[in-house]
N, C-alpha and C positions, 0 to 999 in steps of 0.2 A: 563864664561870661567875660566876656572883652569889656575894658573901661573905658571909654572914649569922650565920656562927659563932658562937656568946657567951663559948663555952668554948675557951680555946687554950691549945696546948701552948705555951709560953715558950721551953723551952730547943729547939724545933723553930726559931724565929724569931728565934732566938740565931744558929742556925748557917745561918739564911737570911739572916740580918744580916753574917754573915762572907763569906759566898758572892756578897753583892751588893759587897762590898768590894774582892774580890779581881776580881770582872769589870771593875769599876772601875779598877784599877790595871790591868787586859791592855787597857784599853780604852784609856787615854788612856797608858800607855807605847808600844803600835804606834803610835798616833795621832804621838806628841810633843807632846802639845797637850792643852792643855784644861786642865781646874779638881779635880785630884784631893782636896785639903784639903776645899776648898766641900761638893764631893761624900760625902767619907765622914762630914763633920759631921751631915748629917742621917737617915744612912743608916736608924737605928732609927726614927725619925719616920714616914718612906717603909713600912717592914715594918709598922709599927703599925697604919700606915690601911689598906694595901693587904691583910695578912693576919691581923690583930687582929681583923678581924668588924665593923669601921668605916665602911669606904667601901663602898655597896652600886655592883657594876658587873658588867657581862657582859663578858668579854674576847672570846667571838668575836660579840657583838652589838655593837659601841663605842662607837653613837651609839643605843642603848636610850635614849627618852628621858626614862624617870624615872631613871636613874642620878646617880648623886651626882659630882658635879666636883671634880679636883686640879688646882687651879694650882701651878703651879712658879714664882711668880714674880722667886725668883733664878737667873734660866734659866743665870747660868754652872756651875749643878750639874745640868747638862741629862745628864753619866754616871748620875749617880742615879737622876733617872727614870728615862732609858732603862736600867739594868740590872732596876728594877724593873717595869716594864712586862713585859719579855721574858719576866721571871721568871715573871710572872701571866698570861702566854699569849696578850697582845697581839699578838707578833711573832715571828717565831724570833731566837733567841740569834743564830747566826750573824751576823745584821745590824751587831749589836753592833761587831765589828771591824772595821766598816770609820766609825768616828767620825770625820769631818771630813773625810774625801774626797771630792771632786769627787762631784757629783750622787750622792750619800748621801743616804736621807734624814736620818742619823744626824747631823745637823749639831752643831756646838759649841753652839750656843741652838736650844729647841724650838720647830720651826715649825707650826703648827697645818696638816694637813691633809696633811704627809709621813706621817706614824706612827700608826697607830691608837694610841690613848689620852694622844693630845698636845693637851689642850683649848684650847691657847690658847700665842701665837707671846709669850715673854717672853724677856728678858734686858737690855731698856734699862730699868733699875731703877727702880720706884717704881711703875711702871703695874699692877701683877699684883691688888691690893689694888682700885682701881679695876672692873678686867675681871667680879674678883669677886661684888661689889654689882652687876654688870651681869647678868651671870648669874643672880643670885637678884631681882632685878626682874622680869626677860624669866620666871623661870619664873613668876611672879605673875601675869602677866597671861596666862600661858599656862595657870593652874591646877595647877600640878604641885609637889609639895611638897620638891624633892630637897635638897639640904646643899650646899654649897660649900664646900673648903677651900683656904686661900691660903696658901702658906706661903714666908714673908718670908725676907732675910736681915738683920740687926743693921745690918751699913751702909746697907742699902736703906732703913732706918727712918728714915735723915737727912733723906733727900726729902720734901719738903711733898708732894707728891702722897697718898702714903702717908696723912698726916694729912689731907688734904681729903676721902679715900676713908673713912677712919675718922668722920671728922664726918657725914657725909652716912647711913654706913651704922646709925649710932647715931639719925640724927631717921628715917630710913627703918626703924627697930625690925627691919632682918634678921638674925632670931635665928635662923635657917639658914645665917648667915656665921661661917664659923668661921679665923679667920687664927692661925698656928702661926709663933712668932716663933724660927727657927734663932738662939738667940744664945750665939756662938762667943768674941765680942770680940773680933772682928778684923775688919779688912778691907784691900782690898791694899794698905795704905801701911801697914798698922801699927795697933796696936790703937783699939779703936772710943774708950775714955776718952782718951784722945790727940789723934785724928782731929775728932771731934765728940761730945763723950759723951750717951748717951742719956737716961741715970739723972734724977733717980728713974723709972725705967721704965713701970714697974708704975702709979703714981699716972698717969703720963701718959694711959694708956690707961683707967682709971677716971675721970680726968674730961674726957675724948672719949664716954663714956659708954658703955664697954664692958664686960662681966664677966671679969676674967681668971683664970685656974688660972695657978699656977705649978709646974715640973718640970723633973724630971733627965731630958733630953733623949736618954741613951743608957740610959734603964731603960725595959725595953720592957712593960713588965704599969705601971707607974706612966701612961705615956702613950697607952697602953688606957683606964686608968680616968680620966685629963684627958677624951682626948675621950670619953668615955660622959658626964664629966660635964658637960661642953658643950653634949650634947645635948637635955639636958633644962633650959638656963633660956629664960627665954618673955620675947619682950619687947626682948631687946636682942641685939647680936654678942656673940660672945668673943671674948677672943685666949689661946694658951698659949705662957707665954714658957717654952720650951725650951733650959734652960742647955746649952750641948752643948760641946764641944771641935774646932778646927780641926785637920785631918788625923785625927782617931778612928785609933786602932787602929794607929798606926806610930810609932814612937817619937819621931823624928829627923824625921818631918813635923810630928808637935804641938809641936815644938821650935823651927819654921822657918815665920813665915807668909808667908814670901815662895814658899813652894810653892801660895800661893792661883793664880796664873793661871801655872805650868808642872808640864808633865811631870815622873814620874821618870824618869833615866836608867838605860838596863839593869842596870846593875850596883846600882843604886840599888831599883831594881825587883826585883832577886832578896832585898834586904835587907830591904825589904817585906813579900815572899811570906814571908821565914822569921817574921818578926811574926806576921803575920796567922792563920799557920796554927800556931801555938802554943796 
C-alpha cells in the first residue's frame, strides 16, 4: 500500500511507536543480541516516515520504482527497521524472532536483498549518506523523481565519509536527499562530546551547503512537519537534526549507554515491558 495520507491521527502512531518498541525489546532479548538503545532512539523517526504520509512506497510492490528510498544507514538499529517494515506489511511479523539466527534473513545489519524493503546492505558506518546521493543520481538519469532518506547516527557523523557524501551532495544541488541525523549523544564508548564532539553541529552542515530543520526527535506531529518541510526547499539537500534520547522509553536503559551494542536480560526485559506498557 502507498502512504499518501496528509491527515494523521498522532496518538494512533503514538501507540504504533510503542508497539514498535516492544517488538524490539522480544526481538533482540530472544536474540541476546543486537543494539536495543540504537533501536528505540529512532523509533518515532521510523513511524513518522513510514506512517506520517512521508515516504511514498507499496509494501507488496517493494521494488515499484518510483517509490521513495529509507536508508538505514546506522544499520546496528537494523530492529527498527525490521519491526517497522513488518509493521507496514513488508513481511510477516513472525520473521521478526528469529533476529540473528543462522540463515535468517533477519540478520543483526540490513542486507539488501534478504528482506523486502531493505534498500541497501549498511552498518559499516559512514557509507549510508554516500549510497544515498547514489540513488538520487541513478534516478536522474533514469528520469524518475522519487526522495531519498538517510538517516545517520551522531557517531557515524565523525566519519569523513559522511562529510565527503555531504560535500558532493550539496555541489550536486540533490534537493531530493533528505539525511535525518538520530542525535542521541552517545555512542558506544561514551558520549559523542567526549568521543569526538560534533558541535557546532548545525553550522557544520550549513556550510557543506545544506538546509537544516531542527527537532525533538521523539515528537512525532513536530517530525511530520520537519520533513514536509524538507520537502519543499529547491536547490540543495537537508538534513534534520533529530535530538532524540538513547534507549527511548525504559528508564534504566536511558541511564546506561552501555546497553548500545547488548541485550536485555529476561529479568531485565520484564522491567522493560512494565515501562513501555505504562
Amino acid at each position: 500500500m502507498m502512504v499518501t495520507t496528509q491527515s494523521v491521527n498522532i496518538q494512533v502512531l503514538k501507540e504504533t511507536a510503542r508497539s514498535l518498541r516492544l517488538d524490539i525489546l522480544d526481538m533482540t532479548t530472544k536474540a541476546a543480541s543486537g543494539h536495543p538503545s540504537s533501536s528505540w532512539s529512532c523509533v518515532e523517526i521510523l513511524v513518522a516516515l513510514y506512517f506520517g504520509g512521508i515516504l511514498r512506497y507499496r509494501a507488496d510492490d517493494p521494488w515499484w520504482p518510483e517509490r521513495d528510498r529509507f536508508i538505514m544507514s546506522k544499520g546496528h538499529a537494523a530492529p527498527a527497521l525490521y519491526a517497522v517494515l513488518a509493521a507496514a506489511g513488508y513481511f510477516s511479523r513472525d520473521l521478526l524472532w528469529t533476529l540473528r539466527q543462522v540463515d535468517s534473513p533477519v540478520q543483526g545489519h540490513p542486507i539488501q536483498g534478504l528482506l523486502p524493503g531493505v534498500e541497501a546492505t549498511t552498518g559499516s558506518l559512514g557509507q549510508g549518506l554516500s549510497l544515498g546521493l547514489g540513488h538520487v543520481l541513478g534516478g536522474r538519469l533514469n528520469r524518475l523523481n522519487y526522495r531519498v532518506y538517510v538517516l545517520l547516527g551522531d557517531g557515524e557523523c565523525q566519519a569523513g565519509q559522511v562529510w565527503e557524501a555531504a560535500m558532493a551532495a550539496a555541489h550536486f544541488k540533490a534537493d531530493n536527499l533528505h539525511a535525518i541525523v538520530d542525535y542521541n549523544k552517545y555512542q558506544e564508548t561514551g558520549p559523542i562530546s567526549r568521543e569526538m564532539a560534533l558541535e557546532p553541529f548545525i553550522e557544520k552542515w550549513q556550510g557543506f551547503g545544506w538546509h537544516v530543520e531542527e527537532v525533538d526527535g521523539h515528537d512525532i506531529a513536530a517530525l511530520i512537519q520537519a520533513l514536509r518541510a524538507v520537502q519543499q526547499v529547491r536547490g540543495q539537500p537537508s538534513v534534520i537534526i533529530a535530538h532524540t534520547v538513547k534507549g527511548k522509553g525504559v528508564s534504566f536503559v536511558e541511564a546506561d549507554y552501555t546497553f548500545h551494542g547488548r541485550a536485555l536480560t529476561p529479568e531485565q526485559a520484564a522491567r522493560a515491558r512494565e515501562e513501555l506498557l505504562r
